[in-house]
DSSP file (Angstrom, degrees, kcal/mol; ACC not computed):
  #  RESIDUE AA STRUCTURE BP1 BP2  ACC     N-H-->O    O-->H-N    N-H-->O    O-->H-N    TCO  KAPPA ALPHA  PHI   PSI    X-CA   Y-CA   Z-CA
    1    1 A X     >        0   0    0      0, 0.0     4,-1.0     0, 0.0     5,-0.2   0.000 360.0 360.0 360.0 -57.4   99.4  -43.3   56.8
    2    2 A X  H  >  +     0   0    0      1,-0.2     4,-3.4     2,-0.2     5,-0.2   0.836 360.0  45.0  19.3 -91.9   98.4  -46.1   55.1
    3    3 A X  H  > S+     0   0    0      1,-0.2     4,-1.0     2,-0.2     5,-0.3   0.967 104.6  60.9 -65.6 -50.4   95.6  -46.6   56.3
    4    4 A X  H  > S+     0   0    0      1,-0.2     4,-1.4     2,-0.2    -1,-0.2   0.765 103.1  60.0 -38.5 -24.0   94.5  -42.7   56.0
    5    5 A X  H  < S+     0   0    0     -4,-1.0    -1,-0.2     2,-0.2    -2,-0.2   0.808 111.7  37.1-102.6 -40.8   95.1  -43.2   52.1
    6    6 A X  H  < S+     0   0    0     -4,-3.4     4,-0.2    -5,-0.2    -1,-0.2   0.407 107.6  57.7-115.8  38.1   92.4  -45.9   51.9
    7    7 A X  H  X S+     0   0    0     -4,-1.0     4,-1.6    -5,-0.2     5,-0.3   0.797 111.0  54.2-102.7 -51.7   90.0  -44.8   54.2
    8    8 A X  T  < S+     0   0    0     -4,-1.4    -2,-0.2    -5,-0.3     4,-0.1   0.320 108.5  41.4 -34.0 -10.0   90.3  -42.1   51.8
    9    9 A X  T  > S+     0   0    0     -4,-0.2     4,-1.6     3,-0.1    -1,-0.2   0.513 107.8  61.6-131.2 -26.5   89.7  -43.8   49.0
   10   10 A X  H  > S+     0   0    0     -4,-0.2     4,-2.0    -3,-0.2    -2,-0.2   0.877 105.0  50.9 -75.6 -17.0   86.9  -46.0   50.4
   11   11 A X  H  X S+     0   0    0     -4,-1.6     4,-3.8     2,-0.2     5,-0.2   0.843 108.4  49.8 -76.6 -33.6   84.9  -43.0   51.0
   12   12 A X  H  > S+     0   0    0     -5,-0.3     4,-2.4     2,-0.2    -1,-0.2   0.927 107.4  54.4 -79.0 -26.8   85.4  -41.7   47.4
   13   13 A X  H  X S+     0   0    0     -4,-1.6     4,-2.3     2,-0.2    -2,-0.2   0.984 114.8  42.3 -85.6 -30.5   84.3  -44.9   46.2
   14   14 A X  H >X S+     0   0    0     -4,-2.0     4,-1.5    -5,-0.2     3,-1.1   0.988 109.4  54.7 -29.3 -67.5   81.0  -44.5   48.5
   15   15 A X  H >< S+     0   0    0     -4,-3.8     3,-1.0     1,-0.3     4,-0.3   0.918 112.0  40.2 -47.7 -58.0   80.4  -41.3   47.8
   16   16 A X  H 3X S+     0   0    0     -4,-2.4     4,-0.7     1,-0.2     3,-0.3   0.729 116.7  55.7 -77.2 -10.7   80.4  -42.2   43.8
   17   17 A X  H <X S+     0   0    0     -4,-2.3     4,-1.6    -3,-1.1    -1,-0.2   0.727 103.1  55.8 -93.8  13.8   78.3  -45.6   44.7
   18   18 A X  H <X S+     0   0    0     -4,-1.5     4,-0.7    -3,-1.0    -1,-0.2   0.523 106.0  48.3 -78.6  -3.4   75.9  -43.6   46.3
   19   19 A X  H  > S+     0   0    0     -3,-0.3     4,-0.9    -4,-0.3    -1,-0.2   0.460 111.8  47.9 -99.1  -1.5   75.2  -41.3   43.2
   20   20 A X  H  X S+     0   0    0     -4,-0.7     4,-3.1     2,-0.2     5,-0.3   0.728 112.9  46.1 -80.6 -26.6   74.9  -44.0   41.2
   21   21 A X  H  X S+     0   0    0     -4,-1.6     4,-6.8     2,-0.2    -2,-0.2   0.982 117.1  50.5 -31.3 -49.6   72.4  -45.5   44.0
   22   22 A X  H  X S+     0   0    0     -4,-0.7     4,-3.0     1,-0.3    -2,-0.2   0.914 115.3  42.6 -64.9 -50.7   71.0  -41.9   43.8
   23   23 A X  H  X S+     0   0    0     -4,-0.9     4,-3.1     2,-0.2    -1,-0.3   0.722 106.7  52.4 -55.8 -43.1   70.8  -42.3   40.2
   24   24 A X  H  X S+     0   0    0     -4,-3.1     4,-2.3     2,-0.2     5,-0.3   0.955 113.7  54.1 -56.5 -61.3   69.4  -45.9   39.9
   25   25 A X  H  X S+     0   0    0     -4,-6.8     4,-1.8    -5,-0.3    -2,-0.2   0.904 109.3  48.3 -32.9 -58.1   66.4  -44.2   42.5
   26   26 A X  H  < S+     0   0    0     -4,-3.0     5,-0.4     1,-0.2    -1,-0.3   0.922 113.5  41.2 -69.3 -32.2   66.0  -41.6   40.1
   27   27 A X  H >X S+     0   0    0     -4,-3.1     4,-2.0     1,-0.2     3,-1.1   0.886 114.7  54.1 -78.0 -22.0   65.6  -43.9   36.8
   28   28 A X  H 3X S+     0   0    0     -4,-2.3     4,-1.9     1,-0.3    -1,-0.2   0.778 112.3  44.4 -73.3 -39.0   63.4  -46.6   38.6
   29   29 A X  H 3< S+     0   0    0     -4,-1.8    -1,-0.3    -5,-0.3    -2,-0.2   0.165 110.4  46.6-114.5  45.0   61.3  -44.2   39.6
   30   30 A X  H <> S+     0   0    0     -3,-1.1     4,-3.6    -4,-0.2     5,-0.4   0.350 119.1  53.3 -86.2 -55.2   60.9  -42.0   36.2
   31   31 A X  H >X S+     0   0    0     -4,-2.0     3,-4.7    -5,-0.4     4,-1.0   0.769 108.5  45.9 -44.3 -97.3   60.5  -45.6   35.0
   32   32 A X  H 3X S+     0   0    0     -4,-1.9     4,-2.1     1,-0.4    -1,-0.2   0.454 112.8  46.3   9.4 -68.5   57.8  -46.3   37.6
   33   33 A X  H 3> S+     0   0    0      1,-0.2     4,-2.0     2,-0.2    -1,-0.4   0.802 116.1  46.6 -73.6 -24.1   55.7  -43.2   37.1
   34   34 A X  H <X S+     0   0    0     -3,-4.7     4,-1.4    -4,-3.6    -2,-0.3   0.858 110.7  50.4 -88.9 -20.9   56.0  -43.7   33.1
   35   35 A X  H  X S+     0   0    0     -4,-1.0     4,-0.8    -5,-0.4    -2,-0.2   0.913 115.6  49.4 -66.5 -45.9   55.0  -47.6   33.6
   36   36 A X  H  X S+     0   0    0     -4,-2.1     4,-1.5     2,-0.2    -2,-0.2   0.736 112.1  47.3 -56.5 -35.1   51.8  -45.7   36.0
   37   37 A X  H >X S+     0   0    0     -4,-2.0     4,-2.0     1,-0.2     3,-0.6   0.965 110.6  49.5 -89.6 -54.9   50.9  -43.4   33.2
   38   38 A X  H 3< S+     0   0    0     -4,-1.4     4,-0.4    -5,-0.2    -2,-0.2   0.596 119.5  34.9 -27.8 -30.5   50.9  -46.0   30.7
   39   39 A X  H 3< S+     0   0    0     -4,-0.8     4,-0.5     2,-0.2    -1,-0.2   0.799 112.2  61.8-102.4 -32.1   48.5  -48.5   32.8
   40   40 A X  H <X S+     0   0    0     -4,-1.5     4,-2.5    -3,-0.6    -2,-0.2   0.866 109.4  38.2 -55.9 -52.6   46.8  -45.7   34.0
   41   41 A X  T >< S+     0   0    0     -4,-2.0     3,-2.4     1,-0.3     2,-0.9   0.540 116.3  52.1 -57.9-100.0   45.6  -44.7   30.2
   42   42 A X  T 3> S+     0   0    0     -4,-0.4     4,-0.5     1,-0.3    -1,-0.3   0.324 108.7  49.7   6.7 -42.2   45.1  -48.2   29.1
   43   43 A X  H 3> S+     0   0    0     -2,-0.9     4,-1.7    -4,-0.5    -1,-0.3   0.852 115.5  46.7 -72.9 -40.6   42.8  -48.7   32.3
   44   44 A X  H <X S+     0   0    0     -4,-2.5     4,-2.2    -3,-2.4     5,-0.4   0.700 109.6  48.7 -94.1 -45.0   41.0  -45.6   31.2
   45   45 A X  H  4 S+     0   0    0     -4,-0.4     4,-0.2     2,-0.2    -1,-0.2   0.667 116.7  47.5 -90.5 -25.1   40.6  -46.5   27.5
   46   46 A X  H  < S+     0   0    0     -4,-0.5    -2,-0.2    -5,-0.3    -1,-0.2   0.965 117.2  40.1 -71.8 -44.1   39.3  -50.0   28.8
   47   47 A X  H  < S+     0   0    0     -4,-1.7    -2,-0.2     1,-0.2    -3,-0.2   0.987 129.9  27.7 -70.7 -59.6   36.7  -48.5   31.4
   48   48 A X  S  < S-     0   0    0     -4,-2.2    -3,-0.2     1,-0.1    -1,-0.2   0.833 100.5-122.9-100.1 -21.8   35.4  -45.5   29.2
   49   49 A X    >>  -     0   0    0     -5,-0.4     4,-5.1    -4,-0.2     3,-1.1   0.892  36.8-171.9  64.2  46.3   35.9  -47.0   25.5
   50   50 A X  H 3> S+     0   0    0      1,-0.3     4,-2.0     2,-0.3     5,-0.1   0.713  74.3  39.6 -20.2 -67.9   38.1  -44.2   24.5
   51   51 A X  H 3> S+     0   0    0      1,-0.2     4,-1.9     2,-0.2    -1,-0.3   0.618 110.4  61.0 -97.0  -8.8   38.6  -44.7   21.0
   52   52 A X  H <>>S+     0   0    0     -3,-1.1     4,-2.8     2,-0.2     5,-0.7   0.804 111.7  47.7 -60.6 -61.3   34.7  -45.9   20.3
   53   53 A X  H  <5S+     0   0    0     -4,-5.1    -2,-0.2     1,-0.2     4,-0.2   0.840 100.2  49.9-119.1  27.6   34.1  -43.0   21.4
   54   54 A X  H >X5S+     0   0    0     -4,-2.0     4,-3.7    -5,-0.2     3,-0.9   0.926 113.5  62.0 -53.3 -63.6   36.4  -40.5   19.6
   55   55 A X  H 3X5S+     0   0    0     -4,-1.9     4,-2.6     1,-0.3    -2,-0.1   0.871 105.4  42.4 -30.9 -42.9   34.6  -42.8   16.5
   56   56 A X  H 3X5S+     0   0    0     -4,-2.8     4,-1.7     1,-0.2    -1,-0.3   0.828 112.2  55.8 -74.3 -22.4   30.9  -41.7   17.3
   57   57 A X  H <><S+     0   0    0     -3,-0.9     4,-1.2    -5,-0.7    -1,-0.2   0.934 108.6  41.9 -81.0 -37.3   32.0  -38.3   17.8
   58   58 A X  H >X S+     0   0    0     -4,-3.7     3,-3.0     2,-0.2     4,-1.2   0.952 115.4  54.1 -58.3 -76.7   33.6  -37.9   14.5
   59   59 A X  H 3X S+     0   0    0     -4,-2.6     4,-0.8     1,-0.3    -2,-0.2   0.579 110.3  49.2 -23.2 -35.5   30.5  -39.9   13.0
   60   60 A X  H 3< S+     0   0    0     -4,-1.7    -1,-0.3     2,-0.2    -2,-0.2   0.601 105.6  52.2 -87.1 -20.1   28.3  -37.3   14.7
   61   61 A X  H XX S+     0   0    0     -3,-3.0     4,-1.4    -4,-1.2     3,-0.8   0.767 111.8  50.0 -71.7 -49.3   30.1  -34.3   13.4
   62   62 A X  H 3< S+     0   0    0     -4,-1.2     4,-0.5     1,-0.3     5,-0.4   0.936 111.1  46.9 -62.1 -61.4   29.8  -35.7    9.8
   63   63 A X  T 3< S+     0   0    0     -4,-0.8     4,-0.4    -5,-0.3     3,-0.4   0.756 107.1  57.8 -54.6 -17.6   26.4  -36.2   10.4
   64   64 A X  T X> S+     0   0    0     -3,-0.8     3,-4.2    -4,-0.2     2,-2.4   0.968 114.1  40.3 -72.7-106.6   26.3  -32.3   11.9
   65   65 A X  T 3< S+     0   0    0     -4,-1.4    -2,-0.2     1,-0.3    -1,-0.1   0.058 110.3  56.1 -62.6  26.7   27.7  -30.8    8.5
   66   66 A X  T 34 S+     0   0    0     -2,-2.4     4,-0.3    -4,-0.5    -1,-0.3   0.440 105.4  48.7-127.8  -5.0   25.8  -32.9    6.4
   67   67 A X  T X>>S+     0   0    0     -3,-4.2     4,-1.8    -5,-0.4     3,-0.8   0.809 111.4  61.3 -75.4 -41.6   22.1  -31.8    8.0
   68   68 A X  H >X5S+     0   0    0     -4,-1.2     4,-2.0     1,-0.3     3,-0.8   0.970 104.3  38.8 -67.5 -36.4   23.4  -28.4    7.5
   69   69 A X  H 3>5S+     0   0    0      1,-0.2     4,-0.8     2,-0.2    -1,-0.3   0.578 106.9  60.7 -99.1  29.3   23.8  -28.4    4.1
   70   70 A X  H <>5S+     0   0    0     -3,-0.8     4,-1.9    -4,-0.3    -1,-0.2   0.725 110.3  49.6 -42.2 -41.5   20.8  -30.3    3.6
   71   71 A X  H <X5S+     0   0    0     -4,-1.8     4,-3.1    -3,-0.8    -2,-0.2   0.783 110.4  48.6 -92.8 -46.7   19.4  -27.0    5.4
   72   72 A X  H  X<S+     0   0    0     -4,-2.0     4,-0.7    -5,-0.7    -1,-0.2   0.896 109.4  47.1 -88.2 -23.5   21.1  -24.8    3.3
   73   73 A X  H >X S+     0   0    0     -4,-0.8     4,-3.8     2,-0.2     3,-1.7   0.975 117.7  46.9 -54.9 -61.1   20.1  -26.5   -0.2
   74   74 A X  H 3X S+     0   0    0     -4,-1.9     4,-1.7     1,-0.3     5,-0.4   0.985 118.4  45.1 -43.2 -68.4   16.2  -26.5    1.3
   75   75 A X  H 3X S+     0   0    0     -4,-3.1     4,-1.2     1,-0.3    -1,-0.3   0.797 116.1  41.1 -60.3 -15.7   16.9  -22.8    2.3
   76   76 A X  H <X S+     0   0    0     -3,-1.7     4,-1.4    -4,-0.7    -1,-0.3   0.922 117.3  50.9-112.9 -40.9   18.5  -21.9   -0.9
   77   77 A X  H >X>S+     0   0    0     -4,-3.8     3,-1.7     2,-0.2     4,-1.7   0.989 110.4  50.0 -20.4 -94.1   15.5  -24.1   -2.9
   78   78 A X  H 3X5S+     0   0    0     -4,-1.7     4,-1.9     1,-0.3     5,-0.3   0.766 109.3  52.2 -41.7 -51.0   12.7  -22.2   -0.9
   79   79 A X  H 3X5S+     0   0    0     -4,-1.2     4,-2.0    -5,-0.4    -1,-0.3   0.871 108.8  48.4 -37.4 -59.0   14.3  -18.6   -1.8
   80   80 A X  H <<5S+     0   0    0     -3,-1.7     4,-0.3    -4,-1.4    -1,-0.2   0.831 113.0  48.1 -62.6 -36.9   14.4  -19.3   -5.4
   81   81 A X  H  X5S+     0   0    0     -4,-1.7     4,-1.3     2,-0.2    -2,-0.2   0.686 111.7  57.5 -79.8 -14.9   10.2  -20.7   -5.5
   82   82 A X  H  X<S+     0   0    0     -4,-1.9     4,-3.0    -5,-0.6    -1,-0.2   0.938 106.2  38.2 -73.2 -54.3    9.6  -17.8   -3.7
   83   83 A X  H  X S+     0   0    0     -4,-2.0     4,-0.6    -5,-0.3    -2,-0.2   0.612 119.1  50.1 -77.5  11.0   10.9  -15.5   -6.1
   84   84 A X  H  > S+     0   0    0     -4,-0.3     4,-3.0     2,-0.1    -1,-0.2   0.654 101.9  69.7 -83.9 -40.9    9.3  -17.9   -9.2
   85   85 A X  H  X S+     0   0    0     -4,-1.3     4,-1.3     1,-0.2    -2,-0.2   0.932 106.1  32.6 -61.1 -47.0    6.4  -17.5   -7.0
   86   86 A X  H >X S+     0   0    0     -4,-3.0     4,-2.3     2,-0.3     3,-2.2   0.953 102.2  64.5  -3.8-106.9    6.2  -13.8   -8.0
   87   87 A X  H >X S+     0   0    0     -4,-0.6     4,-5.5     1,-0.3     3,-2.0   0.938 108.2  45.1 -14.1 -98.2    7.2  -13.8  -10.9
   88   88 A X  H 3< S+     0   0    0     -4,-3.0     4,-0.4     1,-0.2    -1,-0.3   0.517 117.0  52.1 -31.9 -19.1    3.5  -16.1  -11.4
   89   89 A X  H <X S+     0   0    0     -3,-2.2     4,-1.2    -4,-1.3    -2,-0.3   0.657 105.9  45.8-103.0 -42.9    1.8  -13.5   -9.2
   90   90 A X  H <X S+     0   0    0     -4,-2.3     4,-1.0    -3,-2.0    -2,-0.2   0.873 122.4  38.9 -91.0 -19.4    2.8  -10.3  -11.0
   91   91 A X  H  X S+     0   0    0     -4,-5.5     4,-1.9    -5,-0.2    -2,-0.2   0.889 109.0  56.3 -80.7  -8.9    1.9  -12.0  -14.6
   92   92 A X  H  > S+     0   0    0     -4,-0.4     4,-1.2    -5,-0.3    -2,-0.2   0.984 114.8  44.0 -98.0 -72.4   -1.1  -13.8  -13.4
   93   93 A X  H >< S+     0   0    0     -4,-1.2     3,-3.6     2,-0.3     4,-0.2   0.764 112.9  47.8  19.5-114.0   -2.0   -9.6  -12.3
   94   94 A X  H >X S+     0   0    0     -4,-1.0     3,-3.1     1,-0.3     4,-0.6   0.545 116.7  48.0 -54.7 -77.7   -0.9   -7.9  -15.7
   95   95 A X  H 3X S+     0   0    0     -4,-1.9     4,-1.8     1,-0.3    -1,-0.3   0.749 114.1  43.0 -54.2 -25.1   -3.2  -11.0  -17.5
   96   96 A X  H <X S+     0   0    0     -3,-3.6     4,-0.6    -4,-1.2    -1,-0.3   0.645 117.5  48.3-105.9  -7.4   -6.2  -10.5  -15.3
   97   97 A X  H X> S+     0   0    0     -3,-3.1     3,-3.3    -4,-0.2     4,-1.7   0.943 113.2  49.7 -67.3 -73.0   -5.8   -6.2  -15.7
   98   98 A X  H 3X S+     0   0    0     -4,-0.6     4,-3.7     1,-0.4    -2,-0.2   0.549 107.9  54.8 -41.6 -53.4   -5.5   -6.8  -19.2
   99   99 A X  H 3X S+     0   0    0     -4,-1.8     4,-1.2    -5,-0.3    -1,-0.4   0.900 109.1  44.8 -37.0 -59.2   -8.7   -9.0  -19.1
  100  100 A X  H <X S+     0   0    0     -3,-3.3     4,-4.1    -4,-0.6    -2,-0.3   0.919 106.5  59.5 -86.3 -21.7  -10.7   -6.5  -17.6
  101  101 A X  H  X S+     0   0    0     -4,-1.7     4,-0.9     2,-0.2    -1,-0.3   0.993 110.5  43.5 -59.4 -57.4   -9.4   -3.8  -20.0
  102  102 A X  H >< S+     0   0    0     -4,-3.7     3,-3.7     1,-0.3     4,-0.4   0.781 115.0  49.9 -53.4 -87.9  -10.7   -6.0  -23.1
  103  103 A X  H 3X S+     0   0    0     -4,-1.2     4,-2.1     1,-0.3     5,-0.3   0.717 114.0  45.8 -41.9 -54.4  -13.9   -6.6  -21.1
  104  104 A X  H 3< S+     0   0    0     -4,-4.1    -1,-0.3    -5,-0.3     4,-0.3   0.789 119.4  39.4 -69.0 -13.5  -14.0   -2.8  -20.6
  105  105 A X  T XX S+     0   0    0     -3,-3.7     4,-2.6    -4,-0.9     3,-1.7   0.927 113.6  51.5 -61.4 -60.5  -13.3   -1.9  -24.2
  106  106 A X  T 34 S+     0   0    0     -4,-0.4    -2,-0.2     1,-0.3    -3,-0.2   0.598 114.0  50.9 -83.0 -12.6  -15.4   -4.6  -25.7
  107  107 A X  T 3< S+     0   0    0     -4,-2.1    -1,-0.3    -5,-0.2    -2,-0.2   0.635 116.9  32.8 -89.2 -21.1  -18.2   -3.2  -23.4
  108  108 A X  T <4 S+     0   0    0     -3,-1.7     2,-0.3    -5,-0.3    -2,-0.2   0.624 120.4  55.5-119.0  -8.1  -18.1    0.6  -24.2
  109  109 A X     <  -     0   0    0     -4,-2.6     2,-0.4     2,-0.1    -1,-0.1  -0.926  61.9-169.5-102.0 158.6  -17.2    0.1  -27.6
  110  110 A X        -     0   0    0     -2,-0.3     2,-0.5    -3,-0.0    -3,-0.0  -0.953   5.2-162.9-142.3 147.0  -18.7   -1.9  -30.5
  111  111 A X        -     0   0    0     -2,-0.4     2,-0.2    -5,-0.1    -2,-0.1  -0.973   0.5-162.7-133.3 128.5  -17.3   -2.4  -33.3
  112  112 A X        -     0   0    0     -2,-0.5     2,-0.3     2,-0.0    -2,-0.0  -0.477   7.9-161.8-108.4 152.0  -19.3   -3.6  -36.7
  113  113 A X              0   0    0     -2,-0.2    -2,-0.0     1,-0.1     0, 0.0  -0.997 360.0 360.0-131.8 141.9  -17.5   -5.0  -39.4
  114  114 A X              0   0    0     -2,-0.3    -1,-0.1     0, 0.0    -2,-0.0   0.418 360.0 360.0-114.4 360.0  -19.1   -5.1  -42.6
């Protein structure tokens, strides 16, 4: 009877150090794989130059939005001389009708002053 009582009682204390084995297993290898992703990135950031070239890419994006509004000053520039450009076109007109109207006056009238 005795014996029945700790044969019984070595088996619960197995049973509970095999979940803590079972337990150890599982954090060593949670551990493991997060020590693997960690070395892995680090291997990755060595090989490809990760964060050089996040840098260039930013640098190139700046450089992106600052030819575009370059583009859009120029465009917004060229719009305004166009319509100056006009502007000079339709008086540069009205002076050179105006012109031939004197010319056509001063030719079919004359007028004496005494």
């Amino acid at each position: 009877m005795e014996r029945d009582i700790i044969l019984e009682r070595l088996e619960k204390k197995l049973a509970e150090k095999e979940k803590e084995l079972e337990e150890l297993r599982k954090m060593l290898s949670s551990n493991t794989i997060e020590e693997l992703k960690k070395e892995i990135i680090r291997e990755l950031e060595e090989k490809y130059n990760l964060k050089s070239l996040e840098a260039r890419i930013i640098e190139l994006s700046k450089a992106v939005e600052n030819i575009m509004s370059d583009i859009l000053y120029i465009k917004s520039e060229l719009k305004g001389s166009q319509s100056k450009k006009r502007d000079l076109v339709e008086i540069k007109e009205s002076e050179k009708s105006e012109e031939k109207a004197e010319d056509n006056q001063e030719e079919g009238e004359l007028i004496i002053v005494d």
